[in-house]
C-alpha positions in Angstrom: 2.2 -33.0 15.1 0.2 -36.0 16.6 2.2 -39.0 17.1 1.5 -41.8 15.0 -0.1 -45.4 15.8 -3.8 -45.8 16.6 -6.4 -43.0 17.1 -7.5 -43.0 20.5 -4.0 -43.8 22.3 -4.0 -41.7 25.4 -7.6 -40.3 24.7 -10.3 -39.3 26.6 -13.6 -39.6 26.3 -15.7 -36.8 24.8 -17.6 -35.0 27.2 -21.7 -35.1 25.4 -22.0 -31.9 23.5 -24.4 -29.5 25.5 -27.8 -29.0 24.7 -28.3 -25.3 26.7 -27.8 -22.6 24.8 -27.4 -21.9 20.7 -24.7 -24.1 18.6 -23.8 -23.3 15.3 -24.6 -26.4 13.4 -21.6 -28.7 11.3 -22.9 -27.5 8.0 -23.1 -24.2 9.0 -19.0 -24.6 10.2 -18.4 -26.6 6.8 -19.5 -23.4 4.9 -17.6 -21.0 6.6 -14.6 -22.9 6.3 -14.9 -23.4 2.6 -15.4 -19.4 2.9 -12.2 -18.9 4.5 -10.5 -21.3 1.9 -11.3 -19.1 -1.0 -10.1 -16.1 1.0 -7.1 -17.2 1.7 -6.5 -18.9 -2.0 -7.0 -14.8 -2.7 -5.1 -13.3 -0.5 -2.0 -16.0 -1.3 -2.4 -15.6 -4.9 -1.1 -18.9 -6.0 -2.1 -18.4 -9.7 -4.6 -19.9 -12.2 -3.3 -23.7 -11.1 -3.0 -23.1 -7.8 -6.3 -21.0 -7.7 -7.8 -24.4 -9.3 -6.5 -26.7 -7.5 -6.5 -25.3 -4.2 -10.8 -24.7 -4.9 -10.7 -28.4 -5.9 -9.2 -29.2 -2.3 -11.9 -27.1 -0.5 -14.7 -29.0 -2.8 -13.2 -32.2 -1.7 -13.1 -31.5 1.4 -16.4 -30.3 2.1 -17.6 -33.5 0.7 -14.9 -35.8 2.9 -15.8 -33.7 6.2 -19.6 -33.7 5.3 -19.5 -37.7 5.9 -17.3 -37.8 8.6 -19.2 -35.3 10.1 -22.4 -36.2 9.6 -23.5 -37.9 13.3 -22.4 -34.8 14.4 -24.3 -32.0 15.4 -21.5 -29.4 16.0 -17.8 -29.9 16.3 -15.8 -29.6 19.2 -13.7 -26.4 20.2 -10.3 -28.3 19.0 -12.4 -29.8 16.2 -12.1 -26.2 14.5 -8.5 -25.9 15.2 -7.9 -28.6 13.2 -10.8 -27.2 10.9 -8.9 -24.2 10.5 -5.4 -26.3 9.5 -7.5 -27.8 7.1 -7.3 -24.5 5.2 -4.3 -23.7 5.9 -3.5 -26.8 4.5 -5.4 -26.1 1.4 -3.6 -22.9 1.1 -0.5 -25.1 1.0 -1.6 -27.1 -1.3 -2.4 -24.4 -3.5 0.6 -23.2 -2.9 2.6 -26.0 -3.5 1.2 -26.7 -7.3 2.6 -22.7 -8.4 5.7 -24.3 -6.9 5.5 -27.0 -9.2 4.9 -25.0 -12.5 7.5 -22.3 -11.6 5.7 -19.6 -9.4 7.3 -18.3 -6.2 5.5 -17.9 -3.1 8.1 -19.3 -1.1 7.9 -17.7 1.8 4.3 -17.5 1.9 4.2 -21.2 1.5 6.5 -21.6 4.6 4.3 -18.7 6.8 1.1 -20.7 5.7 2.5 -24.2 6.5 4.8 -23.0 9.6 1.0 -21.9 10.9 -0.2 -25.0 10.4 2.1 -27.0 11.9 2.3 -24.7 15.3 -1.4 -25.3 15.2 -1.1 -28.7 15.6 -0.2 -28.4 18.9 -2.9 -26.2 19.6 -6.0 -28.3 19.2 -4.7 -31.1 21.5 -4.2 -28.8 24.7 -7.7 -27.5 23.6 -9.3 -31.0 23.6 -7.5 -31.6 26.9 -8.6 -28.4 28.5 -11.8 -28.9 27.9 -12.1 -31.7 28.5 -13.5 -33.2 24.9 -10.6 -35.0 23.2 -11.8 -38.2 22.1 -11.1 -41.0 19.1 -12.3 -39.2 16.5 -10.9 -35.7 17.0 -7.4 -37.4 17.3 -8.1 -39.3 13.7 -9.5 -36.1 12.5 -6.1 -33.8 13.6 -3.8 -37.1 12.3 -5.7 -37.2 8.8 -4.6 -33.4 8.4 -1.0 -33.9 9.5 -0.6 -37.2 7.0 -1.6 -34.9 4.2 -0.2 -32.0 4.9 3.5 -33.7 5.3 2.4 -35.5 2.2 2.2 -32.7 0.2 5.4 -30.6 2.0 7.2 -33.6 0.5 5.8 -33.3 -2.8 7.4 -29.8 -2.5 10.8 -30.6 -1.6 10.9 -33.7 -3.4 10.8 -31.8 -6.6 14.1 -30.6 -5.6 15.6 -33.2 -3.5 14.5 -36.0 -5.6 11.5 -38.5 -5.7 12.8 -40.4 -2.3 12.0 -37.7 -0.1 7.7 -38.8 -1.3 8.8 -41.9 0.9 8.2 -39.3 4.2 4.2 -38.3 2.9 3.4 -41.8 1.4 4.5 -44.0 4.6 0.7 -43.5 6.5 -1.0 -44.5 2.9 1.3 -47.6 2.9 0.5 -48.3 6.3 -3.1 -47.9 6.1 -3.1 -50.4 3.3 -1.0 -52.9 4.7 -3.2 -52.4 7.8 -6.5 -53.9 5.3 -4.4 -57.1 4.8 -2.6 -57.8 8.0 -5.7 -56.3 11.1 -3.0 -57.1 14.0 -1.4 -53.7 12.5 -4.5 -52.0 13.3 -4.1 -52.6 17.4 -3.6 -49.4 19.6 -0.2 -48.9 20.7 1.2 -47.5 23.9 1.7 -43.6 24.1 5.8 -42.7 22.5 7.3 -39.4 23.3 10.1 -40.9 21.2 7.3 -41.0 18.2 5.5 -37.7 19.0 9.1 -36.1 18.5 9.4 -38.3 14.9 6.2 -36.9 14.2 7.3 -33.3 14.6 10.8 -33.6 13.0 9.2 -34.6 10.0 6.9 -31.2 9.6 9.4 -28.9 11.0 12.2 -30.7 8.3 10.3 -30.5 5.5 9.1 -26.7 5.9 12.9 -26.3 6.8 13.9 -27.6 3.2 10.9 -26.0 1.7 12.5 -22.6 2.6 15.7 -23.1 0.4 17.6 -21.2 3.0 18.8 -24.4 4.8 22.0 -25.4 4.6 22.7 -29.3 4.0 18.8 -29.7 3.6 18.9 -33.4 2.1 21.1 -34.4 5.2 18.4 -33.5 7.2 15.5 -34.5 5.5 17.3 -37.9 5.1 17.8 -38.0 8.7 14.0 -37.2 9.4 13.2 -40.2 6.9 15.7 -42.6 8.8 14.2 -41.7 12.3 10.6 -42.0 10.9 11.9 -45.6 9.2 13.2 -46.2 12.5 10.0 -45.3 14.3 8.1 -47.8 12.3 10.1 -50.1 12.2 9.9 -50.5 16.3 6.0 -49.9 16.5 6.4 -53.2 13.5 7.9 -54.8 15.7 5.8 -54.4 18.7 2.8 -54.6 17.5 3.9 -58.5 15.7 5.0 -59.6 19.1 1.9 -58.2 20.4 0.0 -60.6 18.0 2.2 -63.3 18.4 1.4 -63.4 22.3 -2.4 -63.0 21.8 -2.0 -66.2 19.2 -0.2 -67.8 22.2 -3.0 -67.1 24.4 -1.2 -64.5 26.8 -1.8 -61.0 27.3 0.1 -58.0 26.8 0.0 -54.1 27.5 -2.2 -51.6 25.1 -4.3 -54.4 24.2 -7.0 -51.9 22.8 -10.3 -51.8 20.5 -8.5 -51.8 16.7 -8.1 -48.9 15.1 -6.5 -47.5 12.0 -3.4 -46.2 12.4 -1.5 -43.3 11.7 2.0 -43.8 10.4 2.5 -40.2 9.0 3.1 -39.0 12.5 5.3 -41.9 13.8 
């Protein structure tokens, strides 16, 4: 899972997209992904709800990634790695809403969201390889991990109680809090402490998810205290960051503002 703080922390710039030689265009990749959205709502078979809800996720987010996309002409190879854990993702979601009105699916929901999550770690070795990771791939992949952990907590939160929604809501609370205070939105400097925050808190909540776990609120209240803890220091950095620009000195990571990402911290 893509560590938290600002897109474009340890990123390189995107190589130009080639001209030579036939590219499938974005809406062209759009459609195919909505295509593989309603197979998979099929072949997972989350129910009437699920069926519903999960079609209303691939509507909404054809519309979200038509924008984002839009000065675009094709997306980059890692681009539709993420593109693909956007379905999966929607398959989740799908998934999770049977959950919630009494359908099983356990298991399928942990295969679908254990696929997702490995995949996250996919996309940025692509990017890396080939040499096109840049600032907007990295908010792209951090956008799906903040919702997919969002709606994993939704899942064991149902359970666990409404506490654990604290884990999926943290990167919504930060990105508003970023509107009112902008020093939040500075880059930060590259954490392998937060990078492994960001993956306890995927792996926990699929853990939990599975019902197989033993002491499963232990650990998913340890994930939440590490993630508290994660923010908490980045917080803090980023105010004494601010507090030394005010004072007219400079410090490391100063950076072009970005919105963060919290989810992964």
């Amino acid at each position: 899972m893509t560590a938290p703080g600002p897109v474009g922390v340890g990123w390189r710039a995107a190589a130009p997209p080639s001209r030579s030689g036939p590219r499938v265009g974005r809406g062209v990749e759009l459609a195919i992904a909505s295509a593989a959205q309603v197979v998979l709502l099929v072949v997972v078979r989350p129910g009437l709800a699920g069926l519903a809800v999960g079609v209303g996720y691939a509507l909404a987010a054809w519309a979200v990634l038509s924008v984002a996309f839009r000065r675009r002409r094709a997306l980059a190879p890692a681009d539709h790695v993420t593109l693909t854990r956007v379905v999966l993702t929607g398959g989740v979601t799908a998934l999770v809403t049977a959950h919630l009105l009494g359908g099983g699916h356990t298991w399928t929901l942990v295969a679908v969201a254990s696929t997702a999550l490995v995949l996250d770690g996919v996309d940025g070795r692509v990017a890396r390889r080939t040499g096109t990771a840049s600032r907007f791939g990295a908010r792209f992949d951090m956008e799906v991990d903040a919702f997919l952990v969002l709606v994993l907590s939704v899942h064991v939160a149902w359970t666990a109680g409404a506490w654990v929604l604290t884990i999926g809501a943290m990167r919504y609370v930060f990105g508003a809090a970023a509107r009112v205070a902008p020093w939040l939105r500075a880059d930060l400097r590259p954490s392998l402490a937060r990078k492994a925050v960001a993956v306890v808190q995927g792996v926990t909540l699929v853990a939990a998810a599975s019902g197989v776990v033993p002491y499963a609120e232990a650990l998913v209240a340890a994930a939440l205290a590490l993630l508290l803890w994660s923010f908490g220091r980045d917080v803090a950095w980023l105010s004494r960051r601010a507090w030394s620009f005010k004072r007219g000195r400079s410090t490391d990571g100063a950076g072009r503002p970005s919105v963060l990402d919290p989810v992964a911290r």
